[in-house]
VOFIDREN-295675 format. One record per residue (C-alpha): residue in three letters; x, y, z; residue number from 1. Coordinates in steps of 0.02 Angstrom, whole numbers, plus 50000, padded with zeros to 5 digits. Example, Ala and Ser with C-alpha at 12.3 -4.5 7.8 and 13.67 -1.06 7.14 Angstrom:
<rs>
(r 'ALA', (50615, 49775, 50390), 1) (r 'SER', (50684, 49947, 50357), 2) 
</rs>
This chain:
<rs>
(r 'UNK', (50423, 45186, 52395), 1) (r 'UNK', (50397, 45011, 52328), 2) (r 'UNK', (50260, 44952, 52249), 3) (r 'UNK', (50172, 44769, 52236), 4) (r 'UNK', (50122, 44800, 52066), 5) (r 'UNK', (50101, 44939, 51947), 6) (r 'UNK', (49992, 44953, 51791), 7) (r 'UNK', (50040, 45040, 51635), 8) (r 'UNK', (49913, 45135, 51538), 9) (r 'UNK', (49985, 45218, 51374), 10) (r 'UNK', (49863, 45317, 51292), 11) (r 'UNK', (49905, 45338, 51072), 12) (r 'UNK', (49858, 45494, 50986), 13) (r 'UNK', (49660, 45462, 50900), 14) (r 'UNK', (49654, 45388, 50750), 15) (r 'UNK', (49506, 45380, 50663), 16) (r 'UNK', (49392, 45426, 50809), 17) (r 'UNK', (49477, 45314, 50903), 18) (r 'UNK', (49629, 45299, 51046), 19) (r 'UNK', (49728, 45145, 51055), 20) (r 'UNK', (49762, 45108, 51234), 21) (r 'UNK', (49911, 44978, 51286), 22) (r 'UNK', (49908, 44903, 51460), 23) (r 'UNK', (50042, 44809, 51565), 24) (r 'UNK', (50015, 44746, 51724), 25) (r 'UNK', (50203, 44700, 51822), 26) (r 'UNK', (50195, 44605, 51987), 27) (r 'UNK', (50306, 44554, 52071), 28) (r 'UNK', (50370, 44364, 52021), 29) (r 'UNK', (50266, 44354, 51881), 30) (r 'UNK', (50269, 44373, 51706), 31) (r 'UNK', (50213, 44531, 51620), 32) (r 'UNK', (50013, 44544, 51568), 33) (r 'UNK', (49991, 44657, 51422), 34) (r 'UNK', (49823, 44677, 51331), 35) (r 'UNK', (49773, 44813, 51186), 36) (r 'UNK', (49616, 44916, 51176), 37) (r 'UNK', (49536, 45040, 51046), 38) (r 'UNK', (49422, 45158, 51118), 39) (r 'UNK', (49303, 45294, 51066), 40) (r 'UNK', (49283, 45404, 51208), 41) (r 'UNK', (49262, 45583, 51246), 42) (r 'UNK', (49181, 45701, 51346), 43) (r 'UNK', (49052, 45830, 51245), 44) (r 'UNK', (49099, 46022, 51273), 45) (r 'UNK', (48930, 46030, 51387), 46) (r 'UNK', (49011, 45854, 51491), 47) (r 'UNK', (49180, 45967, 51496), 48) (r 'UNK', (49114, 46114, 51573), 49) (r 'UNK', (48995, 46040, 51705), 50) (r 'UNK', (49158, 45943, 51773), 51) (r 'UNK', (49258, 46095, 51762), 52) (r 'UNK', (49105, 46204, 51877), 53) (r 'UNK', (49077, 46061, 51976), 54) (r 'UNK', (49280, 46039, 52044), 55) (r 'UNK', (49322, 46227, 52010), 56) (r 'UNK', (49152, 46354, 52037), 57) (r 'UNK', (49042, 46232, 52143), 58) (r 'UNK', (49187, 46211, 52265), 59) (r 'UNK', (49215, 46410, 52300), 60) (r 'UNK', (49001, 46420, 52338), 61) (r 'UNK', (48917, 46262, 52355), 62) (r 'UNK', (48778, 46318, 52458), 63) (r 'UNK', (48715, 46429, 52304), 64) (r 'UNK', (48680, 46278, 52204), 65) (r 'UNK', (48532, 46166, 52198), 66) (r 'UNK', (48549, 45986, 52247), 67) (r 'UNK', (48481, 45921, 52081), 68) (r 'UNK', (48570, 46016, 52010), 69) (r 'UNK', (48743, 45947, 52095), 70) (r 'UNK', (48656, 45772, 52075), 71) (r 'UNK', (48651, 45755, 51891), 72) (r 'UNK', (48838, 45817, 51865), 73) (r 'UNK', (48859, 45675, 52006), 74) (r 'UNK', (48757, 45544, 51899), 75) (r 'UNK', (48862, 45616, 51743), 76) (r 'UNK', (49055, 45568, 51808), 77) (r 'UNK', (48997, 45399, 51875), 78) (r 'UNK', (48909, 45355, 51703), 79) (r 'UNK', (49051, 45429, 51603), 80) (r 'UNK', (49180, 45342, 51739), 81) (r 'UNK', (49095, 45176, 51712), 82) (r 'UNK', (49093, 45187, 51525), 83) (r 'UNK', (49248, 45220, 51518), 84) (r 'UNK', (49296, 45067, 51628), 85) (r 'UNK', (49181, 44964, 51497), 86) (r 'UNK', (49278, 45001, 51360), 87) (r 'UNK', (49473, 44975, 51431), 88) (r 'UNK', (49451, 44834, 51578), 89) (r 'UNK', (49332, 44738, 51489), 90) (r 'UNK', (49345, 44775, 51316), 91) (r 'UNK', (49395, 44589, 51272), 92) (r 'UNK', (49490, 44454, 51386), 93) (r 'UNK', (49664, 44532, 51389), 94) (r 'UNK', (49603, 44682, 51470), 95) (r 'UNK', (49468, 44588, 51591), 96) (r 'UNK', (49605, 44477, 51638), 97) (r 'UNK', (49707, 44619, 51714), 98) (r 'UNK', (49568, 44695, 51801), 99) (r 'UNK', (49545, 44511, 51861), 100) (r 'UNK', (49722, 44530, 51919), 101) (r 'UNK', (49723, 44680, 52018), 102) (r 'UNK', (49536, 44702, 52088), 103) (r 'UNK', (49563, 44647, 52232), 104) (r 'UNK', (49703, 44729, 52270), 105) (r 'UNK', (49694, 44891, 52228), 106) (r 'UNK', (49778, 44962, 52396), 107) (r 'UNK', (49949, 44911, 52337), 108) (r 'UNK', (49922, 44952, 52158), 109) (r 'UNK', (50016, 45100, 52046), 110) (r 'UNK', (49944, 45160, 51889), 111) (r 'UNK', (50010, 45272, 51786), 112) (r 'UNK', (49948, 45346, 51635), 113) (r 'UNK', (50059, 45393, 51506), 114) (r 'UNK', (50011, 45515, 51322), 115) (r 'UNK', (50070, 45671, 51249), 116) (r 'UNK', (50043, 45815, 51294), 117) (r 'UNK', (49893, 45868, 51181), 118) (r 'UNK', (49791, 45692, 51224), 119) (r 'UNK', (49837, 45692, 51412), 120) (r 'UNK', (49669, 45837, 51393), 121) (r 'UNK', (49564, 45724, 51310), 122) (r 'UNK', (49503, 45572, 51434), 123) (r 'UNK', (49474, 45603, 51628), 124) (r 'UNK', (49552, 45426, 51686), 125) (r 'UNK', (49536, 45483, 51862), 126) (r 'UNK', (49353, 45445, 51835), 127) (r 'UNK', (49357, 45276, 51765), 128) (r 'UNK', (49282, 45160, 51897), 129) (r 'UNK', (49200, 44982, 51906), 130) (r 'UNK', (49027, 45005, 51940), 131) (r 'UNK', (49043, 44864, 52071), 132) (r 'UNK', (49136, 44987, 52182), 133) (r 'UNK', (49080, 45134, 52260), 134) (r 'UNK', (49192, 45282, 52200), 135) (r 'UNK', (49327, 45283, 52056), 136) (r 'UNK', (49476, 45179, 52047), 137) (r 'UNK', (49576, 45333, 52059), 138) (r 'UNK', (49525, 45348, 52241), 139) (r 'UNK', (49567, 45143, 52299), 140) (r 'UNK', (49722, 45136, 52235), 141) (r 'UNK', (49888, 45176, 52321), 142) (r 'UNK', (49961, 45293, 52183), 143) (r 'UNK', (49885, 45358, 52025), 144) (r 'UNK', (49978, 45477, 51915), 145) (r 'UNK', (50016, 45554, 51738), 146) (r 'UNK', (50174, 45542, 51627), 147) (r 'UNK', (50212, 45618, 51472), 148) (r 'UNK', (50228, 45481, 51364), 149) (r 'UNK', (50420, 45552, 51297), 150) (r 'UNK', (50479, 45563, 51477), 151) (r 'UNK', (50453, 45428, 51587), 152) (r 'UNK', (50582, 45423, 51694), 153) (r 'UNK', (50591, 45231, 51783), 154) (r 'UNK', (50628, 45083, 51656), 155) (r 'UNK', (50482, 44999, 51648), 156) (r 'UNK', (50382, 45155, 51590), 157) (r 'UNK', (50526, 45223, 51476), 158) (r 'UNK', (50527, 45038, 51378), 159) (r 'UNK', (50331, 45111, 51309), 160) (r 'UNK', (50384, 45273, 51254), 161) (r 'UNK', (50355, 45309, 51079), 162) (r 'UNK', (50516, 45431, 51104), 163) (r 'UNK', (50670, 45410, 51200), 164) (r 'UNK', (50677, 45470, 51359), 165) (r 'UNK', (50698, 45646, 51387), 166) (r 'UNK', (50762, 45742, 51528), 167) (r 'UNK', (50624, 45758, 51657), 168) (r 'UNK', (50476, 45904, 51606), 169) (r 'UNK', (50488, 46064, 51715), 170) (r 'UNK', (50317, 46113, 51659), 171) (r 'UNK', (50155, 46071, 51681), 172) (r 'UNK', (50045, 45996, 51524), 173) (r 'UNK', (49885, 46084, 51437), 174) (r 'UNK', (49717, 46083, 51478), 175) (r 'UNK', (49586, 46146, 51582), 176) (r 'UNK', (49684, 46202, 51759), 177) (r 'UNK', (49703, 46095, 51902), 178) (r 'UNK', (49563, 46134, 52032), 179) (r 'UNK', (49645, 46240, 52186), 180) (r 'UNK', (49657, 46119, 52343), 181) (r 'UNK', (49487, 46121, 52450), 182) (r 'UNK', (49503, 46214, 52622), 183) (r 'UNK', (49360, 46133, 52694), 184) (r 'UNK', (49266, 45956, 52659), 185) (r 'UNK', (49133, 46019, 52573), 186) (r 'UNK', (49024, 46004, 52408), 187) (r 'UNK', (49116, 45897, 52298), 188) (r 'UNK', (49272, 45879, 52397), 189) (r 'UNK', (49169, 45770, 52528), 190) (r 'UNK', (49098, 45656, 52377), 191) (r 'UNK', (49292, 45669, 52297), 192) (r 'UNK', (49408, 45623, 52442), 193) (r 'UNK', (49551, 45737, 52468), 194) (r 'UNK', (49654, 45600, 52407), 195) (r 'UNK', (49566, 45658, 52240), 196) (r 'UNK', (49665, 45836, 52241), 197) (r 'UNK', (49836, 45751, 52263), 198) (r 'UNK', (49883, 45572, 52255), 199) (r 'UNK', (49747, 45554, 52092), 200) (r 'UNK', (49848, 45704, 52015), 201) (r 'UNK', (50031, 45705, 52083), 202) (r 'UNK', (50176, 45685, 51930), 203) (r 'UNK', (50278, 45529, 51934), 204) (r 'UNK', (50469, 45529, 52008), 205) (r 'UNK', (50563, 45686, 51869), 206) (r 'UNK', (50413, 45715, 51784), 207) (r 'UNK', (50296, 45880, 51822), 208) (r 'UNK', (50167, 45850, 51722), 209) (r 'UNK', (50034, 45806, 51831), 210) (r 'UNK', (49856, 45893, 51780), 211) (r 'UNK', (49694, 45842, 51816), 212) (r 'UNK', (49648, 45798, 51667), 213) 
</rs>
């Protein structure tokens, strides 16, 4: 499947509290935009927990739970999601250029996220999302998904790697589980699409390293 444009996110191991982040947006006919970030971002144990009950627990009884209850986690991804949009597409005007770029088309847009395997843990990209829009950019675009950073498998992505390319992983990264697949559209799966469960978590093309987080 071809895309109109696809944007590169390569996530560094932390140094010094904080992750450098690389971004570069290809469309089609026009040059490359790349743009650096350094960001200090993480999720407290508490922060971890509540998104792991709310997508794994929550989902197998959500009648047993109180609404304000659900709607603080709620409040909790959407401010974490929006800080972390803060502090990649519009840390400075490399990276607000590129989200100028591709706003508006987020439909025919591919990100991929590429780290090792013991930061692809660490930040929850699915939940990054402008506060303008009304869920996470993980839900509007066409395709989001994970790479290891030492096994991209199309050119564009392997020209990043810190590594050369390896042959393609045939297991899945660390980190909390994946959450099982919703049977019905309830709880959270009605607030997180469906879309959430796959497309936001499916491996790229050789690469099976797809986990939630």
């Amino acid at each position: 499947m071809a895309f109109s444009s696809v944007l590169h996110i390569r996530q560094a191991d932390r140094t010094d509290g904080h992750y450098p982040i690389r971004l570069r947006l290809r469309c089609p006919d026009q040059p490359d935009l790349e743009a650096e970030a350094r960001i200090a971002f993480a999720l407290s144990p508490q922060e971890q927990e509540d998104l792991r009950w709310y997508l794994e627990d929550y989902l197998q009884n959500p009648g047993a739970v109180e609404p304000v209850q659900i709607a603080q986690i709620e409040s909790m991804l959407r401010t974490r999601g929006e800080e972390l949009y803060r502090q990649v597409l519009t840390a400075n005007p490399d990276t607000q250029a590129i989200w100028f770029a591709i706003r508006n088309q987020l439909a025919d847009l591919r990100i991929e996220i590429a780290s090792g395997i013991a930061g692809a843990a660490a930040i929850p990209w699915e939940l990054m999302r402008d506060p303008a829009l009304d869920c996470a950019i993980a839900l509007r675009v066409r395709a989001f998904v994970r790479v290891q950073s030492n096994c991209c498998t199309t050119p564009a992505s392997r020209s990043w790697c810190s590594t050369p390319a390896s042959p393609p992983c045939t297991r899945r990264s660390s980190g909390p589980p994946r959450p099982p697949t919703p049977t019905r559209r309830s709880g959270p799966s009605a607030r997180w699409p469906r879309r959430w469960w796959t497309r936001a978590s499916r491996p790229c093309s050789g690469c099976a390293t797809a986990s939630m987080w």
